[in-house]
Rosetta silent file (secondary structure, phi, psi, omega in degrees, C-alpha in Angstrom):
SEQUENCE: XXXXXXXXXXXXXXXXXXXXXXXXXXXXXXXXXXXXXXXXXXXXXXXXXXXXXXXXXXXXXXXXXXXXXXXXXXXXXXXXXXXXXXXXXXXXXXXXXXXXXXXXXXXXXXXXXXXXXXXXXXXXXXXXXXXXXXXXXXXXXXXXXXXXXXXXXXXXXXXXXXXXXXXXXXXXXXXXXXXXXXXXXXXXXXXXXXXXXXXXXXXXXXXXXXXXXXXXX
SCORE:     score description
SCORE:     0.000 S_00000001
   1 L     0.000  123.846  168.835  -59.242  -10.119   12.600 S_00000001
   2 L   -91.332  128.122 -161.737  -57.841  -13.210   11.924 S_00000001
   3 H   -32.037  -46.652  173.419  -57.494  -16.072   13.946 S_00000001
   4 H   -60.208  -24.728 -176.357  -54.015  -17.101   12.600 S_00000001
   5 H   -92.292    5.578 -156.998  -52.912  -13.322   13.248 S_00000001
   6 L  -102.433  136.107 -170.908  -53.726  -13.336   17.175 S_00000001
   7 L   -52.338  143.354  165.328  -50.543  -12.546   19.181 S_00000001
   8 L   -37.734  140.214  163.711  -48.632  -14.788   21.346 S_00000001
   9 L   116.514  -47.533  153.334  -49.982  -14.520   24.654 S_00000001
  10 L    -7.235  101.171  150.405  -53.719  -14.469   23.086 S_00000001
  11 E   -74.020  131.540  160.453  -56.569  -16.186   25.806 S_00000001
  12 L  -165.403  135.923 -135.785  -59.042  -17.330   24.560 S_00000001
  13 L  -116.304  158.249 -172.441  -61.843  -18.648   26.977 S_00000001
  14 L   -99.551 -175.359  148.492  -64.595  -21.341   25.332 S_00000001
  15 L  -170.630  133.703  173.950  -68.785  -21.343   26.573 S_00000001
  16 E  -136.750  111.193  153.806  -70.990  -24.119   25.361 S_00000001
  17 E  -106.111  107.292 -170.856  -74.525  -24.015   25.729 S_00000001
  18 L   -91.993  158.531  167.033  -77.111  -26.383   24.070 S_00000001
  19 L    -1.813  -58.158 -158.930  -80.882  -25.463   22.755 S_00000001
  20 L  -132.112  163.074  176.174  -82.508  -27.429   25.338 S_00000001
  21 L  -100.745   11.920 -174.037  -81.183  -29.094   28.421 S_00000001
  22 L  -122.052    4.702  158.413  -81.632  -32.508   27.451 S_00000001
  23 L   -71.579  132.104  162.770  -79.041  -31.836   23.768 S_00000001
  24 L   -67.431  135.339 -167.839  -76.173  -33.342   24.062 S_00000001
  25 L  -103.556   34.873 -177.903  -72.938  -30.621   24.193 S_00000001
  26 H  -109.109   12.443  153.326  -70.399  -32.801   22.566 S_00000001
  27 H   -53.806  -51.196  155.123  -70.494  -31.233   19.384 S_00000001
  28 H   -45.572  -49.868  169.303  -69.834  -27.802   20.952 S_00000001
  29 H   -39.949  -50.671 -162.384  -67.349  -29.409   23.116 S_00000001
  30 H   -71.738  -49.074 -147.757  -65.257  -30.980   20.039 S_00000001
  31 H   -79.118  -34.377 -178.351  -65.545  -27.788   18.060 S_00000001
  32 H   -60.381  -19.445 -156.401  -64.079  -25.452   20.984 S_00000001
  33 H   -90.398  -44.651 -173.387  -61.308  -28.399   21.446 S_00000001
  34 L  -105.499    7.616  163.741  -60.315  -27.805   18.121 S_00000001
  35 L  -116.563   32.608  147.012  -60.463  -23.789   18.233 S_00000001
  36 L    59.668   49.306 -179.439  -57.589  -24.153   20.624 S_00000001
  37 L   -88.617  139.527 -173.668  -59.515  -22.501   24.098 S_00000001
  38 L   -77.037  -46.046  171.391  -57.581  -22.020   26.970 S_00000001
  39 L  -142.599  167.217 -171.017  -60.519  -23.083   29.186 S_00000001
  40 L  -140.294  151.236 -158.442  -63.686  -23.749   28.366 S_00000001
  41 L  -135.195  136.750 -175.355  -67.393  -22.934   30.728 S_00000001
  42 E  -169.071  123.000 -124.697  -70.507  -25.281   30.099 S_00000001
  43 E  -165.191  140.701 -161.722  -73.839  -25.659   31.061 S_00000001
  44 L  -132.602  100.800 -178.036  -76.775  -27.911   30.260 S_00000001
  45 L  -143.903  128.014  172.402  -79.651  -25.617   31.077 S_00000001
  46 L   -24.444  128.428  141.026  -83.476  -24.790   30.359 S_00000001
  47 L   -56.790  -12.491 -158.348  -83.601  -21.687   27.635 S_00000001
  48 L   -88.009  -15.216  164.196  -86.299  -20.506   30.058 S_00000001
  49 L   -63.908  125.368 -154.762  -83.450  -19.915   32.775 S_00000001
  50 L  -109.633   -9.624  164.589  -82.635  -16.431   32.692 S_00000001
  51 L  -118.237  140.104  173.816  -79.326  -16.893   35.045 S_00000001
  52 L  -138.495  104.659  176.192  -76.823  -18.670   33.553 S_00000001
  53 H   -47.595  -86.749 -124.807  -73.962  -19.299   36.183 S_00000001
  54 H  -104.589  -33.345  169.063  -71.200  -20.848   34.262 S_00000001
  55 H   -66.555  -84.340 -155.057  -71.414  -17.691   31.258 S_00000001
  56 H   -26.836  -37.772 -176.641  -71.675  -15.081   33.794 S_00000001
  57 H   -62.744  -38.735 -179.858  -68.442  -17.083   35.232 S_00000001
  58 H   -91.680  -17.897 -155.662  -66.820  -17.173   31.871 S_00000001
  59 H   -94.465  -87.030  151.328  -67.991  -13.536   31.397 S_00000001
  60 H   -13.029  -78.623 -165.310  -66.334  -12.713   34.827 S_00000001
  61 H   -66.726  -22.213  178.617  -62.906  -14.235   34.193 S_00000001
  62 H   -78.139  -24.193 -172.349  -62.392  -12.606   30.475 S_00000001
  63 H   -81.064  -15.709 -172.460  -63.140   -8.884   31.746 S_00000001
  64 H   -88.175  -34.864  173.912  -60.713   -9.802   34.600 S_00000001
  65 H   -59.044  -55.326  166.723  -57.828  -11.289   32.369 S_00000001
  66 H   -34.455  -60.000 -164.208  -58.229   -8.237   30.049 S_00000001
  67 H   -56.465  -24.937 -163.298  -57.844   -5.659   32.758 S_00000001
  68 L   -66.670  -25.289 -148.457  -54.347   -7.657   33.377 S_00000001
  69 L   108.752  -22.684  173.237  -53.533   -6.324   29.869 S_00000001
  70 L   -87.363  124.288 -179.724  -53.840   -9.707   27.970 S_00000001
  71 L   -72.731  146.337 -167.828  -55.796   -9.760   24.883 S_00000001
  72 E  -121.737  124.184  171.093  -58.862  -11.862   25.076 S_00000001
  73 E  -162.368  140.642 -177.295  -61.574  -13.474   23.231 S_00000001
  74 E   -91.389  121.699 -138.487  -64.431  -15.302   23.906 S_00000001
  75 E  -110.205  111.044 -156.039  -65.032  -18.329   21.891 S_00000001
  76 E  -126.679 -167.618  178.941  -68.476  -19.573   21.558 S_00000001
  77 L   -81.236  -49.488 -159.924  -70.573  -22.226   18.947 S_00000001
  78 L  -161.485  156.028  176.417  -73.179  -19.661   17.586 S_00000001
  79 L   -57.830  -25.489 -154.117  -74.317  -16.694   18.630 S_00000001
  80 H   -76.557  -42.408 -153.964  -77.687  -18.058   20.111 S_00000001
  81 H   -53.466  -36.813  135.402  -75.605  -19.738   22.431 S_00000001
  82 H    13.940  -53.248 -146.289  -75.259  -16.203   24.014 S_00000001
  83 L   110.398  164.120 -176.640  -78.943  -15.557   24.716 S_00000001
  84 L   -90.771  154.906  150.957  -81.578  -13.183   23.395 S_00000001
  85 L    54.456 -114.095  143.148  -83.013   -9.534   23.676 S_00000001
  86 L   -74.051  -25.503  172.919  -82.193   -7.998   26.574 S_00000001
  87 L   -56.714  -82.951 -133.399  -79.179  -10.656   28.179 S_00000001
  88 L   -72.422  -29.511  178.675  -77.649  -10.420   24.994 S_00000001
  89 H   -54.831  -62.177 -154.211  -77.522   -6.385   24.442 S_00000001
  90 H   -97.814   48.588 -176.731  -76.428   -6.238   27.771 S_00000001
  91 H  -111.460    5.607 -149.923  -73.984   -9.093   27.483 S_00000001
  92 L  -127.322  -66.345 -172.534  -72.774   -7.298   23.962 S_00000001
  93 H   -72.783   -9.607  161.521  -72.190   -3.996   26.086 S_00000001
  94 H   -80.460  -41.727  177.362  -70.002   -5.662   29.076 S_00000001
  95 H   -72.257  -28.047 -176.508  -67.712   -7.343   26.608 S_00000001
  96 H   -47.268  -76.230 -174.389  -67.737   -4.085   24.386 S_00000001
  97 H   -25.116  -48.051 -167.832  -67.052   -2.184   27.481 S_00000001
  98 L   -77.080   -7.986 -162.827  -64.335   -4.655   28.583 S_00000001
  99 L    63.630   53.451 -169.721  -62.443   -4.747   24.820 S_00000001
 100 L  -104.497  156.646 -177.269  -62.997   -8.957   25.092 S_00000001
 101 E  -117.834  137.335 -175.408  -63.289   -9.948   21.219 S_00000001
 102 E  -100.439  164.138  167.929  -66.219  -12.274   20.528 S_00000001
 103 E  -136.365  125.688  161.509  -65.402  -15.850   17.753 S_00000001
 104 E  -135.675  137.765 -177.834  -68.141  -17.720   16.813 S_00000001
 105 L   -71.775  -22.312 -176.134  -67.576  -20.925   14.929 S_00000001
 106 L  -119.487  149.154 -171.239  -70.753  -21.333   13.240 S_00000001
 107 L    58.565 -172.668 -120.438  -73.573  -19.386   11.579 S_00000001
 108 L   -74.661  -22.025 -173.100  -74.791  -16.492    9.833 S_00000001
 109 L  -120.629   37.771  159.108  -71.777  -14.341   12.285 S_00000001
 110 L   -36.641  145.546 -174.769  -68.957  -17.191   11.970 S_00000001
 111 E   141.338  170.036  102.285  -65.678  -15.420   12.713 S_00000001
 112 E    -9.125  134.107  165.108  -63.360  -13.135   14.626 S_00000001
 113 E  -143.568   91.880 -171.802  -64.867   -9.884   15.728 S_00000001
 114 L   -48.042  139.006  166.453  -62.983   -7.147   17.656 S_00000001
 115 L   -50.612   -7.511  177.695  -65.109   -5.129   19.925 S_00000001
 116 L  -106.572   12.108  173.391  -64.719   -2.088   17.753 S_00000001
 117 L   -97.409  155.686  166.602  -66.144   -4.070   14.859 S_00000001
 118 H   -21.422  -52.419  147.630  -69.388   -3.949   13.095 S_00000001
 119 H     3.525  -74.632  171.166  -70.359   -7.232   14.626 S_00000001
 120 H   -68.975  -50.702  149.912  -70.975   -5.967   17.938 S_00000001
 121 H   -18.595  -82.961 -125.324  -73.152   -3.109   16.512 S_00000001
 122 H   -90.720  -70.934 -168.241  -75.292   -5.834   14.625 S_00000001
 123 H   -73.391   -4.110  158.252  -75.913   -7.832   17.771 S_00000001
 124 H   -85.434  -15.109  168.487  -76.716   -5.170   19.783 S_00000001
 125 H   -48.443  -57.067 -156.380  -78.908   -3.576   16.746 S_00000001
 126 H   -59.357  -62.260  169.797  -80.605   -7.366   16.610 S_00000001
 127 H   -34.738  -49.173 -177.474  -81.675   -6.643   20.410 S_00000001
 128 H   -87.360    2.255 -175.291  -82.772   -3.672   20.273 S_00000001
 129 H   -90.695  -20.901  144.662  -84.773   -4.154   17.237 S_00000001
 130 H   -33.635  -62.787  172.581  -86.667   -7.093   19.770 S_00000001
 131 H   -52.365  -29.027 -179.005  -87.123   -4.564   22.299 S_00000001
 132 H   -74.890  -36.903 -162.201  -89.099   -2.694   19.985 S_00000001
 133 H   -77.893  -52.951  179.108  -90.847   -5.088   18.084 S_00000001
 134 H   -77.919  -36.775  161.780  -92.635   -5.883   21.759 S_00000001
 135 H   -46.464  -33.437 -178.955  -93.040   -2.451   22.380 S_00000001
 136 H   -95.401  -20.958  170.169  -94.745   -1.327   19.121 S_00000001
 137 H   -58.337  -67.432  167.068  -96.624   -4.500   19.875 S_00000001
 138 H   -59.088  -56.568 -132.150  -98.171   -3.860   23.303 S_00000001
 139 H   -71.483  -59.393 -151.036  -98.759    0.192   22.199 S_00000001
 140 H   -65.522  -74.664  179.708 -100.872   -1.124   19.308 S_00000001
 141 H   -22.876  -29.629 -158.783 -102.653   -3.901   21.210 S_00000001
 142 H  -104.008  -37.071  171.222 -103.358   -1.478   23.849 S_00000001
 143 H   -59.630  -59.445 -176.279 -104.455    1.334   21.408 S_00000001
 144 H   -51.106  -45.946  159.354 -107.020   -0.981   19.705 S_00000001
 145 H   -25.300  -62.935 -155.542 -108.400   -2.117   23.582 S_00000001
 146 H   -65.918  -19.096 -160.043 -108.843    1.906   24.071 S_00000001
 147 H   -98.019  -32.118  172.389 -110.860    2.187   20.674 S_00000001
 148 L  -101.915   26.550  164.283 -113.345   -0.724   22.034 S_00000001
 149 L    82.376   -2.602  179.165 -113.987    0.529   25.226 S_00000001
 150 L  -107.547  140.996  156.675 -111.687   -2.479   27.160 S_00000001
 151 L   -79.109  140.204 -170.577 -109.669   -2.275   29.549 S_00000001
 152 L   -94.032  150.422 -151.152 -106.231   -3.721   30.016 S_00000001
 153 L   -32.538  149.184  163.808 -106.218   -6.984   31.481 S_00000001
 154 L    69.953   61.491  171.071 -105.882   -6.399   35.426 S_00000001
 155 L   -43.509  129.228  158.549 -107.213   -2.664   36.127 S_00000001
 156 L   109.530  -35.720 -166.135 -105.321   -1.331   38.813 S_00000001
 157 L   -88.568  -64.925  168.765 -102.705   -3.997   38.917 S_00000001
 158 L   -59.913  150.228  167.876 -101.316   -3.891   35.343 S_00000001
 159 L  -142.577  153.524  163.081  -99.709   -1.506   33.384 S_00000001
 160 H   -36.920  -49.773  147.346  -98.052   -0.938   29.610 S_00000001
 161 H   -44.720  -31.536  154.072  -94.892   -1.773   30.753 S_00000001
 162 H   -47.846  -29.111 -152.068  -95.643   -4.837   32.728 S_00000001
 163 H   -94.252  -39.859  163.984  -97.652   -6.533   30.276 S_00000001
 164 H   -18.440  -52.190 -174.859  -94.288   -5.103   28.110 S_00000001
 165 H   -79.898  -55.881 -177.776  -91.715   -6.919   30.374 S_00000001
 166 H   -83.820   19.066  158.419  -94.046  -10.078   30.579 S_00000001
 167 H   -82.912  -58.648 -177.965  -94.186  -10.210   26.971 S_00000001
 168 H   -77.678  -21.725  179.351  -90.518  -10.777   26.714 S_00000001
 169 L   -54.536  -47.820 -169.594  -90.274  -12.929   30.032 S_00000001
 170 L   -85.404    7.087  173.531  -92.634  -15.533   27.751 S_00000001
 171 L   -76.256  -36.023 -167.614  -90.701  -14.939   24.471 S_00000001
 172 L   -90.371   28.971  171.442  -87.536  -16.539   26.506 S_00000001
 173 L    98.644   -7.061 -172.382  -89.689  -19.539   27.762 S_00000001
 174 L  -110.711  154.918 -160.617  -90.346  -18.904   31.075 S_00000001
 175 L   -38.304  178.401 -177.062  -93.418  -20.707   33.485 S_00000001
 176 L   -94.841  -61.445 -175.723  -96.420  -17.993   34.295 S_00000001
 177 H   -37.928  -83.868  179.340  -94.796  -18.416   37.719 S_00000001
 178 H   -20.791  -43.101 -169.496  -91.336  -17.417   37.033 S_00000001
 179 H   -69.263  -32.906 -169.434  -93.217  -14.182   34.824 S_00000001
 180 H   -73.628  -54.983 -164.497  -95.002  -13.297   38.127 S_00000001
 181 L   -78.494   24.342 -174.184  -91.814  -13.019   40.779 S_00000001
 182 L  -118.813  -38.630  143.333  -90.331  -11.115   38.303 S_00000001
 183 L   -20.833  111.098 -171.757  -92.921   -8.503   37.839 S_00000001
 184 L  -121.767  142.601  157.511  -93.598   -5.882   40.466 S_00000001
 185 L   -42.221  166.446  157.529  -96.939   -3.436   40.924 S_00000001
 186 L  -127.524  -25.611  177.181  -96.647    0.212   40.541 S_00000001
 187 L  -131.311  169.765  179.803  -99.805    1.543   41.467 S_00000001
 188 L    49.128  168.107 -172.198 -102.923    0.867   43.800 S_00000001
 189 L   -27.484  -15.432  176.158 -103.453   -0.820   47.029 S_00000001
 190 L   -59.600  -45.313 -150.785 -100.759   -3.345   45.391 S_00000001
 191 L   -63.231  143.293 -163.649  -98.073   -1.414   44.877 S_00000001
 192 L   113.481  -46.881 -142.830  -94.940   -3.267   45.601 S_00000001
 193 L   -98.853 -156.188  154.043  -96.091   -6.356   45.361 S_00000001
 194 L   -69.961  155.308  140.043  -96.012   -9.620   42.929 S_00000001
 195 L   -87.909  150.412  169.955  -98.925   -9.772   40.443 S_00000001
 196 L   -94.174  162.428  169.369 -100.296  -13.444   40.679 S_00000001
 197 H    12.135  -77.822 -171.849  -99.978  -16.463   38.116 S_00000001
 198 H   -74.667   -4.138  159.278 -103.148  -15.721   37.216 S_00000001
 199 H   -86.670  -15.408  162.008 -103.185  -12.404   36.723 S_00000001
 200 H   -54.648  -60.872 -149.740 -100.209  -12.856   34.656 S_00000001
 201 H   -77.173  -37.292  162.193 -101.790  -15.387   32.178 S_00000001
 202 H   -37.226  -88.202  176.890 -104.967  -12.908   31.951 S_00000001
 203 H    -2.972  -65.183 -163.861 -103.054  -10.059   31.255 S_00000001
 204 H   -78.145  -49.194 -173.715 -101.136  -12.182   27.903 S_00000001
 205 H   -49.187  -57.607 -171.329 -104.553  -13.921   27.279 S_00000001
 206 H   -58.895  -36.036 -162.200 -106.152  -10.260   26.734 S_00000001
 207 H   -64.483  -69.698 -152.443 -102.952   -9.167   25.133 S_00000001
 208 H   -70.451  -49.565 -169.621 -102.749  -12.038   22.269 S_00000001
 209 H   -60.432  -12.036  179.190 -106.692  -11.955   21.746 S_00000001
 210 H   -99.231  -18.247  166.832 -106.505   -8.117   21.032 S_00000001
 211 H   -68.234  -34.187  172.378 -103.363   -9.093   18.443 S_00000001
 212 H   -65.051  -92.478  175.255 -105.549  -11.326   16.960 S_00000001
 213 H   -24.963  -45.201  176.697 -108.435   -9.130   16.314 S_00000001
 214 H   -51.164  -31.775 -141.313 -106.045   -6.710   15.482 S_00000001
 215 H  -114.141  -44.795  167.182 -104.204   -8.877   12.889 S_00000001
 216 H   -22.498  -60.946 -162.991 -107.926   -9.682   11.533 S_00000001
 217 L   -93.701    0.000    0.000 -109.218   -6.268   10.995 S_00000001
């Protein structure tokens, strides 16, 4: 779909996010300025922040401007700008859902992309091939533990999915804290509950030293 082809009538909402929260966004700014955005949503925020307020906002206003019946599409710098992993699959599957057309001006998926295009495929593909990639990760890490006789980090507390979840919590950056309130028990006297800090940073300590060995042998 081409830009130059999009019907009168066409929205099309901006989002600029940079790397770090201390990049300056007026690169992003200028380039959205000049891809003609009706409004534009921006945010100077930590990657390790896993809500991001002014997308979800921009996110918000395109599925509601669709539903009017007005074609839509959300116009961003690069895909990254997006998010990772799981945000972005299921940020890939709300716009899908919604028909909103993604543009990105820059990188490897510069372009137009209709929601029924390849595009959308590809970045939910890219996610889920993350999700796996930590998954096939822990199993093996966890197999090799089982072969020497260890146990995984926090008996009773932990489980393959936790240390699963808190694998990807630290891929996007965020504190040992942050990894903890997000984490819940499932079993034992526990159950329910938070694991703490420190059973967190065990847990990943145990993890990467059996990846190691692993990666060794």
């Amino acid at each position: 779909m081409s830009a130059g082809a999009e019907p009168v009538g066409h929205v099309r909402l901006g989002y600029a996010r940079p790397s770090t929260a201390r990049q300056s966004l007026d690169a992003q700014l200028e380039s959205l300025a000049k891809a003609r955005v009706t409004r534009v949503f921006s945010e100077k925020i930590s990657t390790r922040a896993t809500m991001r307020p002014e997308l979800e906002a921009a996110v918000k206003l395109a599925v509601e401007i669709r539903s009017s019946g007005a074609a839509l599409t959300l116009v961003v710098h690069e895909h990254r700008r997006l998010g990772r992993g799981i945000e972005l699959a299921m940020l890939v599957e709300e716009l899908k859902a919604s028909d909103v057309g993604l543009e990105f001006l820059t990188g490897e998926l510069k372009g137009s992309h209709d929601p029924s295009g390849i595009v959308f495929t590809v970045l939910a593909a890219m996610s889920g091939t993350e999700r796996e990639y930590i998954r096939d990760r822990t199993l093996e890490g966890h197999e090799s533990a089982r072969k020497r006789g260890k146990p995984i980090g926090g008996a009773g507390v932990t489980d393959e999915s936790m240390l699963s979840m808190a694998l990807h919590l630290r891929d996007q950056e965020m504190s040992l804290r942050d990894i903890a309130k997000r984490l819940v028990i499932t079993t034992g006297t526990k159950k329910g509950q938070h694991p703490s800090p420190a059973t967190v940073m065990r847990m990943l300590r145990e993890h990467d030293e059996r990846a190691a060995t692993a990666a060794s042998a």
